[in-house]
C-alpha positions in Angstrom: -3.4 -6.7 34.8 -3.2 -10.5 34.1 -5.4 -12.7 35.4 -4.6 -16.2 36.5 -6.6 -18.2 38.5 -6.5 -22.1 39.4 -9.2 -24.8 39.5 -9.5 -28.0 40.2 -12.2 -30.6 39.3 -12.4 -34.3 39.9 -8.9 -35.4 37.9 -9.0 -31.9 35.6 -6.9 -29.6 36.9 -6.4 -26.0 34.9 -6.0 -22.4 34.9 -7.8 -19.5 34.0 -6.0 -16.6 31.9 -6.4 -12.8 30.7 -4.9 -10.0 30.2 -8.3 -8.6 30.9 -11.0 -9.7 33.2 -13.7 -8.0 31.0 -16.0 -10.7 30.3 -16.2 -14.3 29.6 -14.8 -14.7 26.7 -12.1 -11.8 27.6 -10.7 -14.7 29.7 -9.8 -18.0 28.7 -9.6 -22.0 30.8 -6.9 -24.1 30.1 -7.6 -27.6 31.3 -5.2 -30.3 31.9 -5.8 -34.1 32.2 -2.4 -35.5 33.6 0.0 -34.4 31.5 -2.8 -33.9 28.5 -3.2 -29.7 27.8 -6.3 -28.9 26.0 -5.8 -25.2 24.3 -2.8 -23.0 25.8 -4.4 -19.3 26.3 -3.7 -16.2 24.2 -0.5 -15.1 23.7 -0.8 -11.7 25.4 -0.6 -13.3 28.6 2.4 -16.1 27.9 3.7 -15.4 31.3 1.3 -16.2 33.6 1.1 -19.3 31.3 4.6 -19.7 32.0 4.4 -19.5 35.9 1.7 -22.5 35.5 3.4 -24.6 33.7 7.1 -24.3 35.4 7.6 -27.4 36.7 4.6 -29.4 35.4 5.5 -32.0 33.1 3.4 -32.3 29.8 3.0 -35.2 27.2 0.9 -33.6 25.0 -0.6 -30.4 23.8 -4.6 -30.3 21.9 -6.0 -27.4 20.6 -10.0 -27.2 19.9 -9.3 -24.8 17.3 -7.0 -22.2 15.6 -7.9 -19.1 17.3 -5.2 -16.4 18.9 -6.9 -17.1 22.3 -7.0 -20.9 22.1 -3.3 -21.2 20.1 -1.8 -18.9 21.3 0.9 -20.1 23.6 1.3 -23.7 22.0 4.7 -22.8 20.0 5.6 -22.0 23.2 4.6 -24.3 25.3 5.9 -26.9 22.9 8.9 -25.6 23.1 9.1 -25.1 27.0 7.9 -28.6 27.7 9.1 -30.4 24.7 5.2 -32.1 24.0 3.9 -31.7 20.3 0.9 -30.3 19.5 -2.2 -31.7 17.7 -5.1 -30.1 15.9 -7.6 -30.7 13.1 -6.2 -30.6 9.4 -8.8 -28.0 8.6 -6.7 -25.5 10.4 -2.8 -26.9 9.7 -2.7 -24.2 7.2 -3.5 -21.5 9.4 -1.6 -22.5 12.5 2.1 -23.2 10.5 1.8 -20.3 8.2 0.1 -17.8 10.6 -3.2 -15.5 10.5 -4.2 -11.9 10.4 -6.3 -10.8 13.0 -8.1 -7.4 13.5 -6.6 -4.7 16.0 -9.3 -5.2 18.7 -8.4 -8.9 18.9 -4.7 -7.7 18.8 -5.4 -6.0 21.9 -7.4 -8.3 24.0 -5.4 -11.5 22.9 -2.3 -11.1 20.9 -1.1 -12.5 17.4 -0.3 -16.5 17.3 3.2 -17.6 16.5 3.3 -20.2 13.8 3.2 -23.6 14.9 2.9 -27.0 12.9 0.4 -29.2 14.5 0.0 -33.5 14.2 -3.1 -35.0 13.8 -5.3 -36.0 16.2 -5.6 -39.4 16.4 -9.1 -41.0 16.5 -8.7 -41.6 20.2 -6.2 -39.9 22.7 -4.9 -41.4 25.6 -4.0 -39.7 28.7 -2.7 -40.4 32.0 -4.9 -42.1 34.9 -6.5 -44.3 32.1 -8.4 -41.4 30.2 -9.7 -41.5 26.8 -10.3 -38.1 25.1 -12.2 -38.7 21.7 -12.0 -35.5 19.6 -15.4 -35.1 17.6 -15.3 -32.5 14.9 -17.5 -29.5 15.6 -17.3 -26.9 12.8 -19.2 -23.4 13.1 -17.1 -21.7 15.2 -14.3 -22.0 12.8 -14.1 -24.7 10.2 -10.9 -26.6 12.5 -13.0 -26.6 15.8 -13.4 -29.6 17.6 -14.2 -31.2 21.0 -13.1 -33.9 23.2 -15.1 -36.5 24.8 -14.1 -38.3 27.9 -17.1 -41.7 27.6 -15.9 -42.9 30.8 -16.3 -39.7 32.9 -19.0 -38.4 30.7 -16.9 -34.9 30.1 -17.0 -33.2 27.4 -14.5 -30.6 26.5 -16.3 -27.8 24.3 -13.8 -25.2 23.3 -15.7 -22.2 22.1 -19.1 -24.7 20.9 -20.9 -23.5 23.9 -19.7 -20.5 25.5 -24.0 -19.8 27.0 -27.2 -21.1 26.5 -27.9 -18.0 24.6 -25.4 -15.7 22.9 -26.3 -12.1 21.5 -23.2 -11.8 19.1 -21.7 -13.6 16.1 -17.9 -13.2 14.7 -17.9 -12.4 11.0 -17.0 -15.7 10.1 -19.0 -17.9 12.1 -21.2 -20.0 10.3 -24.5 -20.8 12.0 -25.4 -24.0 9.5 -22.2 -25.6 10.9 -22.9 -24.9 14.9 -27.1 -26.7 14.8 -24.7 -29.8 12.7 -22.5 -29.5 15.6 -25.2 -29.5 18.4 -26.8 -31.6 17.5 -23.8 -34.2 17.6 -22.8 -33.8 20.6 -26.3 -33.9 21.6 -26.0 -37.7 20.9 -23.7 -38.2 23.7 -24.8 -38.5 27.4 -22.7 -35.2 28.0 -23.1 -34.4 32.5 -20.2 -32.2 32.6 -18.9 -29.2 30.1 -15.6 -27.9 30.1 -15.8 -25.0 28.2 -12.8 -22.4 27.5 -14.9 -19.5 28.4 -17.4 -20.4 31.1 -14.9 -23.1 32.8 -16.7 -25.9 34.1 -20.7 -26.8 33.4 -22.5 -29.2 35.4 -25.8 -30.7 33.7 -24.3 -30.3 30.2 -26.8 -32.2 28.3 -29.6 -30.2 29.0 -26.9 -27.0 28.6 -27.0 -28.0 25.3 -30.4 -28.4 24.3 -31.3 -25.2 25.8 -28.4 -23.6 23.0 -30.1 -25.7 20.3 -33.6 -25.0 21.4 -32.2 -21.1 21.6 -30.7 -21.0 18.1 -33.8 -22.4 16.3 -36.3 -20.2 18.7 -34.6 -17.3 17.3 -34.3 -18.2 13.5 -37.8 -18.6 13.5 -38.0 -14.9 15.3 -35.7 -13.3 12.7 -37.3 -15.3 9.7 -40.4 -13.5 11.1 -39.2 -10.1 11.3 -37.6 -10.3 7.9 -41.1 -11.5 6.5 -42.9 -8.7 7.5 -40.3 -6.7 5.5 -37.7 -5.5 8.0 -34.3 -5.1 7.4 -31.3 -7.3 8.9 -30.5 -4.1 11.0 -33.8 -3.5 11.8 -34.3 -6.5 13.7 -31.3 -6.3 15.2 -32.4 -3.6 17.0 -36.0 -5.1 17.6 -34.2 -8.2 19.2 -31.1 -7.2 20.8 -31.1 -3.4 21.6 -28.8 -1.0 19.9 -25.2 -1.8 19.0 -23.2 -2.7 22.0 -19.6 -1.5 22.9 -18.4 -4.6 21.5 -19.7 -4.1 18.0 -17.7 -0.4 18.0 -14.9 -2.1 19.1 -14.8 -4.9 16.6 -15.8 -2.7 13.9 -18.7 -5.4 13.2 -16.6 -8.4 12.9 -17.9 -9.7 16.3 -21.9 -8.2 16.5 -25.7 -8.9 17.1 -26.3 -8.0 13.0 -23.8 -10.9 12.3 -25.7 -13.7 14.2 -29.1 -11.8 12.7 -27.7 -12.4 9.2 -26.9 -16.0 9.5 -30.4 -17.1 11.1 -31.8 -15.5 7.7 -29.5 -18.1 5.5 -28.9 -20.8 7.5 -29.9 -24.2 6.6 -32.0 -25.9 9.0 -31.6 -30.2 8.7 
């Protein structure tokens, strides 16, 4: 069954969407700024994204990054509402020519239709006198970005956050890229997350350090481990406990092992 659920937060308003209310990131917040969208939902669920948006005029459409459950309804909410669509270059290719994905994500989120994005401009404006200044966040996926609101303090985090401590890694995720990324954002006065997953954050500065400060605490564990001679799976276990449902269901591309794997070759800067 779909979830859809409505929020509202100072000037943000936004809806929360799912085909399945499994787990955070099973579900996914779409916020909206006046007539601003930031990421449109997975695709699986394009009604309930429908029924939210009938009526509600929109300007413009901003995606943090390329992924089914973040992209997924922007071809069609382009089309419904008329507004174009922005992203980062780094994922053009992938949103106008279309991605594979594997079955489990098929299941939980849908495919994207193809879509061909604008640039984001250094500095978006959006109604009520907002300023949303994208800052380019790659470790998550190469395209991934976020959006900071100076005036309000906000900042709009996509999948950078998601917890203070995560226990599982996509295949693809590169764990050089999200310290870089951290610590970036880390050099804003950040009070307030909005983050695709969780929904809204208060005390997001500290939010963020305690993600930083949770990343490196755990390289140095795993760098530990494997010097003493144990095995990437081996620690895995000693760390996180046996393979989760997840891991089975993802055939490894989303697991504890991957996120074990990239604290052993990370750089640290």
């Amino acid at each position: 069954m779909s979830v859809i659920r409505t929020f509202t937060h100072d000037s943000v308003t936004g809806v929360k969407v799912g085909k399945y209310n499994l787990a955070d990131n099973s579900t996914v917040h779409m916020f909206c700024l006046g007539e601003t969208v930031i990421d449109t939902g997975p695709p699986n669920d394009q009604k309930a994204v429908a029924r939210f948006f009938k009526g509600r005029p929109v300007r413009q459409i901003l995606l943090t990054h390329h992924h089914e459950d973040h992209s997924g309804n922007a071809a069609f909410l382009s089309r419904m509402t008329g507004a174009p669509v922005y992203a980062h270059p780094a994922g053009f290719d992938l949103l106008r020519e279309g991605f594979s994905i594997r079955m489990y994500q098929k299941v939980f989120w849908g495919s994207t239709p193809r879509v061909s994005p604008e640039p984001l401009a250094k500095a978006v404006a959006t109604d009520g006198g907002h300023t949303l200044v994208p800052i380019h966040t790659p470790g998550h996926s190469p395209d991934h970005v976020c959006f900071w609101e100076p005036d309000r303090k906000w900042l709009f985090t996509g999948d950078l956050f998601l917890a203070p401590r995560v226990r599982m890694f996509r295949a693809d995720e590169d764990l050089t890229g999200h310290l870089k990324s951290l610590k970036a954002v880390l050099d804003y006065d950040v009070e307030t997350l909005f983050c695709a997953h969780k929904g809204v954050v208060a005390d997001g500065h500290r939010m963020l350090e305690k993600k930083l400060t949770y990343y490196l605490e755990l390289i140095h564990k795993v760098r530990g481990l494997h010097d003493e001679g144990h095995s990437p799976t081996e620690i895995t276990r000693t760390l996180f406990g046996k393979k989760g449902l997840v891991g089975y269901i993802s055939c490894n591309h989303m697991s504890s092992e991957n996120l074990v794997r990239q604290c052993l070759t990370c750089t640290l800067t």
